[in-house]
N, C-alpha and C positions, 0 to 999 in steps of 0.2 A: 581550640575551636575545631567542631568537628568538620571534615571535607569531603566533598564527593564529584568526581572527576566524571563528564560524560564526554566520553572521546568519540565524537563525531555529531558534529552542529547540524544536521540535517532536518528533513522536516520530525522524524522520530526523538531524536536527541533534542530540537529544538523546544517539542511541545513537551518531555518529561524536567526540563529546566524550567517550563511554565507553570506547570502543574508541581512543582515541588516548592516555587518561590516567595509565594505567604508562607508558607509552613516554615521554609528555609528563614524567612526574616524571623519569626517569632522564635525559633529555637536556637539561632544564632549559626546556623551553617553556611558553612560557604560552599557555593558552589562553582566548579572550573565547565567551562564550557571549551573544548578544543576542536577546529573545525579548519580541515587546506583551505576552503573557498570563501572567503566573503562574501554574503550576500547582495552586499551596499546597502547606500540606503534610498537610494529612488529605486522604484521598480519599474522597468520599462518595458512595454505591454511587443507583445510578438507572435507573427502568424505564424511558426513553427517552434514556440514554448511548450515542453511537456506538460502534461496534466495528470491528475490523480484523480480517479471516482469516489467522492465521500460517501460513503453511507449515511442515511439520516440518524443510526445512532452515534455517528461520528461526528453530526450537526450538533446534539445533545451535549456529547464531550467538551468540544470548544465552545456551549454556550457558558457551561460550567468553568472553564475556563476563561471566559470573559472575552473572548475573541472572535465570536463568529459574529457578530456585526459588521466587522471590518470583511474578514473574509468572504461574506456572503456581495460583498458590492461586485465582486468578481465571479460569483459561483454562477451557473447556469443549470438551476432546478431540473431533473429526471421527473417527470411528470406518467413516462410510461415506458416499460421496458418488454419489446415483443423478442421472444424466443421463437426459432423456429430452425427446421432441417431443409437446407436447399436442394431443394427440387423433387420435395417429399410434402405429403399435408400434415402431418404433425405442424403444429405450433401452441405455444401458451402465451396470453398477456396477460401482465402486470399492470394498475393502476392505482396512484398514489391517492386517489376521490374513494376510492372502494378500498384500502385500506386506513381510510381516515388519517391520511398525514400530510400534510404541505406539499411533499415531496418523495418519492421512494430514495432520490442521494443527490446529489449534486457535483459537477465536475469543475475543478478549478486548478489553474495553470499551479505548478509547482512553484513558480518563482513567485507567486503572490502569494502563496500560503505563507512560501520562508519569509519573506518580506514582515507580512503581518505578525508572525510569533519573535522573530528577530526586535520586531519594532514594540510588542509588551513587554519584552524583558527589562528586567529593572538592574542598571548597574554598579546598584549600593549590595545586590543579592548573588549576581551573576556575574562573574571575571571571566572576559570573553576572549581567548587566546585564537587570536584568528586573523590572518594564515598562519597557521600552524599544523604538525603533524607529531602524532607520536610512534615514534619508530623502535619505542621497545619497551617491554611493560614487566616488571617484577613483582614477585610478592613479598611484603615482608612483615615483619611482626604486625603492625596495626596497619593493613590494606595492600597497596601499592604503591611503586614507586615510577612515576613513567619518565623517559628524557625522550627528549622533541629531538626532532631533525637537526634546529637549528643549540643543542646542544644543553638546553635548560633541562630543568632538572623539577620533578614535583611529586609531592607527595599527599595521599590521597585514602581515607576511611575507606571508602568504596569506589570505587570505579564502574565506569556502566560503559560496557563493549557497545556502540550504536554504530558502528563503520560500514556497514553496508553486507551485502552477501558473498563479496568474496574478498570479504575480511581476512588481512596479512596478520593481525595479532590474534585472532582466535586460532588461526594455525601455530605462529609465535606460542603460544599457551598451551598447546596439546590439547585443545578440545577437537574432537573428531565431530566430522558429520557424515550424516546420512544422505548421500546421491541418487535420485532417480530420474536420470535423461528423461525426457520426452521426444528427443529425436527434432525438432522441429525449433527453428527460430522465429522470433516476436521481429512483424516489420510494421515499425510504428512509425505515423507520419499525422500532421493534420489537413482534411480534406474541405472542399467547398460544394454543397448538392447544390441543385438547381434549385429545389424548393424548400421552402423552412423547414426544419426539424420539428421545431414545434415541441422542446423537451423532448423528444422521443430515443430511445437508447433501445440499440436492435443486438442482440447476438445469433448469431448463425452459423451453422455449424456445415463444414461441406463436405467434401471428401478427402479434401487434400490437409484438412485442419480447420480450426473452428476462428471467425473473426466477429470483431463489436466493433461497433459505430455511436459513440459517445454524443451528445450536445455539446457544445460550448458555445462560448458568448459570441457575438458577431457571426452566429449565424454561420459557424465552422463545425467540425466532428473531429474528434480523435480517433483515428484507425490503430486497431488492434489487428493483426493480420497474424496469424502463425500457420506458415509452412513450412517441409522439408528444406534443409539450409541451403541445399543449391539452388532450390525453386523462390526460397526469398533473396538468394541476392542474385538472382538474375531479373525479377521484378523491382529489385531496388537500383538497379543500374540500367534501367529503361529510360527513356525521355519522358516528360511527365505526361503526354498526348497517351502514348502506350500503356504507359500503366493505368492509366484512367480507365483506357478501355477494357482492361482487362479487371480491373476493382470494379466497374459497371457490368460485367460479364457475372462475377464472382454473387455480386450484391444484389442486383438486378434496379428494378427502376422506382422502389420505395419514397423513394426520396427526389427523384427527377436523374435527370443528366449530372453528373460531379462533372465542376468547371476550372475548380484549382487543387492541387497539392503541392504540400512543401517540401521542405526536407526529409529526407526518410532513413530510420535508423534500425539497424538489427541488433539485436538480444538474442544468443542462445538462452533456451528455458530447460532448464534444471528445476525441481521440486530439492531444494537442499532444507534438512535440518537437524541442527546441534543435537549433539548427544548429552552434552552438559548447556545447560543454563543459566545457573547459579554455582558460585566456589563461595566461603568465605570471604566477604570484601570484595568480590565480583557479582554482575550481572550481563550478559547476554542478552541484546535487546534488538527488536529490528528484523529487519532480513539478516542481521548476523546470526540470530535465534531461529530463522523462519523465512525462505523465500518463495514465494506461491508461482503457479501459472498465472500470469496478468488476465488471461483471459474472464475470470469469474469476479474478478477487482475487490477480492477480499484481500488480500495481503498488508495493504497499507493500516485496512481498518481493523484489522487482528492485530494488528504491532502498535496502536493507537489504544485498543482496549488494555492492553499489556500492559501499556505505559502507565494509563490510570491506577490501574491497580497496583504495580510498582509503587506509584507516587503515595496510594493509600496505604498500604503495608507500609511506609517508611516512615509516615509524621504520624499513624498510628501507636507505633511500639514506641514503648519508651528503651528498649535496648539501646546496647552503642550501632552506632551507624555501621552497614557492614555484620552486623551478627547474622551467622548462618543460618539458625532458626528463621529469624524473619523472610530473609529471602526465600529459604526452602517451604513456608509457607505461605508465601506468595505463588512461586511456584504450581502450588496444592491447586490454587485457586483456580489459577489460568488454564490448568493442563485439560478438564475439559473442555472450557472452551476450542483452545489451540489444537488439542485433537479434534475433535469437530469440524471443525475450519477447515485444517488443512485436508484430512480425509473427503470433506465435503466438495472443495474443490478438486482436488487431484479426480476424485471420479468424476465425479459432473466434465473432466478431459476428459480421460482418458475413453469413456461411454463413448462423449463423442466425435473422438479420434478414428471411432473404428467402423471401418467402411463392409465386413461382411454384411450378408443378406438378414441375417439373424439378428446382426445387430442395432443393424435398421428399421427393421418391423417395431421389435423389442420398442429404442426409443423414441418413435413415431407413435407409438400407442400409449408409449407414456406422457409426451406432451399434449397429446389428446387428454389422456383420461386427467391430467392434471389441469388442462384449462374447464376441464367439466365438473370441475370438484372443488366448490370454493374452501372448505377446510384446509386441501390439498393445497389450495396456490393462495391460501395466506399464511402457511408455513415456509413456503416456497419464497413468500415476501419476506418474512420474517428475516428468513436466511440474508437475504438480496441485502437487505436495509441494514443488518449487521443485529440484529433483536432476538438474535436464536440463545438456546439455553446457554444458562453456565450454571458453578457450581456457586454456589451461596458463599 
């Protein structure tokens, strides 16, 4: 029986076990799931739960997958997403009615994503090793061979690296990556306006770093904040009155007076990625392959598109599980996408990181010329919504 190991349950790992798991029953594979944290299985709802921005081709995926019914009772539809340079007239909107779709993406707490894809898995298909850790990964004739913490032992056709972006076994393995600081940490917390959002998703961009103001259900926002590291943790260690004032300063009055924030957490932001992605009998998958600036909330839905097409390249070939070729063109397929994405993001920062005069004019005139150019800002949706080219 062939085997394939995705070491790390997360919501990446979780949805390519979903998307592998008719194919897996019909062809008789087994698949290991290995994962530290248990999900559980009630999900219980929380005003400072992280969240993820779906893109609406990321709605598509999971419909195809059979899961976004459940996930959507939680989602809170992006209806419009206004861009703009604080304290500059550049701006562009985005709306979901002028590009004919339900929604431009929808934002949903991470623990009910996992919840939901935790709770389709079938476990006549998927052996779900969790708590558990793999602490050390080999290769050998036919795949890998990984032993866990707690000292077992498995063996495995393919392995799929999913452990996050500052993955101990991609180092363990000699895959090298590519670093590009940004200088500046993610301070992320969820907020409460005065007045309803009304689906409305803002990015703004200032001088100190660029921030987004998400929807979420009950009438909450997910702040995305990135400043210089000492300037976010000295706003993360304010009492929540101060920091108000000063996200009220930052944001202005779009939305009303902000009445609550919760907990608030820092992320240094690094743009990291692999130099290798596929070996024989490996895959790189995730922010192990790919970790983006949050700010442009492509990351999650480029490693979701990955996924799919993983999952198509594998119940496609009739090769043995694990053969190079298949992976290496999978690969083929993704790379422009993945380029794109990532390239697409890092400037869309870095542009508007930079606070000279030049640079300002520059993209000031571009977010003009772009909200006066419907071709322009239904590319510009395309992008948002996750519906940009790839390769055939």
């Amino acid at each position: 029986m062939a085997t394939l190991a995705i070491v790390g349950g997360g919501l990446v790992g979780a949805s390519l076990a979903l998307a592998l798991q008719a194919g897996a029953r019909e062809r008789g594979w087994k698949v290991l799931l290995i994962e530290p944290f248990e999900p559980g299985h009630d999900y219980q709802p929380s005003y400072d739960a992280r969240s993820t921005a779906l893109s609406y081709g990321t709605r598509l995926i999971y419909e195809r997958l059979g899961v976004w019914a459940r996930i959507a009772e939680r989602a809170e539809p992006i209806s419009h997403i206004h861009v703009s340079d604080r304290g500059h007239p550049g701006a562009t909107r985005l709306a979901a009615a002028r590009e004919r779709v339900p929604a431009l993406g929808y934002v949903v707490e991470n623990a009910w994503i996992g919840h939901c894809l935790w709770q389709a898995l079938d476990d006549d298909v998927v052996t779900r090793y969790c708590p558990a850790e793999v602490e050390h990964m080999q290769p050998v004739a036919q795949g890998y061979r990984l032993r866990l913490t707690d000292g077992r032992m498995l063996e495995c056709d393919l392995a799929v690296l999913a452990d996050g972006g500052r993955s101990g076994l991609r180092e363990q393995l000699g895959i090298e990556v590519r670093r590009s600081p940004y200088g500046q940490c993610a301070l992320i917390a969820n907020v409460t306006p005065g007045q309803a959002h009304a689906g409305r998703a803002f990015e703004r961009f200032t001088e100190h770093g660029p921030m987004a103001l998400l929807p979420l259900q009950d009438n909450r926002c997910a702040l995305v904040w990135t400043r210089p590291k000492a300037d976010a943790e000295r706003l993360a260690a304010l009492d929540d009155a101060a920091f108000l004032a000063h996200l009220q300063d930052a944001f202005g009055f779009r939305l009303g007076g902000f009445r609550q924030v919760g907990t608030r957490h820092l992320y240094p932001l690094t743009l990291i990625e692999a130099e290798e992605q596929v070996r024989r009998g490996l895959v790189v998958l995730g922010n192990a392959a790919h970790s983006l600036h949050p700010i442009a909330g492509q990351g999650y839905n480029l490693s979701l598109r990955d996924t799919e097409a993983l999952a198509a390249a594998l119940l496609s070939s009739s090769s043995a599980l694990g053969d190079l070729a298949v992976l290496q063109a999978y690969q083929r397929r993704q790379r422009l996408d993945q380029t794109f994405t990532v390239g697409f993001s890092d400037r869309l920062t870095r542009l508007f990181g930079e606070a000279g005069t030049t640079s300002v004019l520059a993209r000031n005139l571009g977010l003009i010329a772009l909200d006066l150019s419907p071709p322009g800002k239904g590319w510009f949706a395309r992008q948002a919504m996750g519906l940009g080219v790839r390769e055939g």
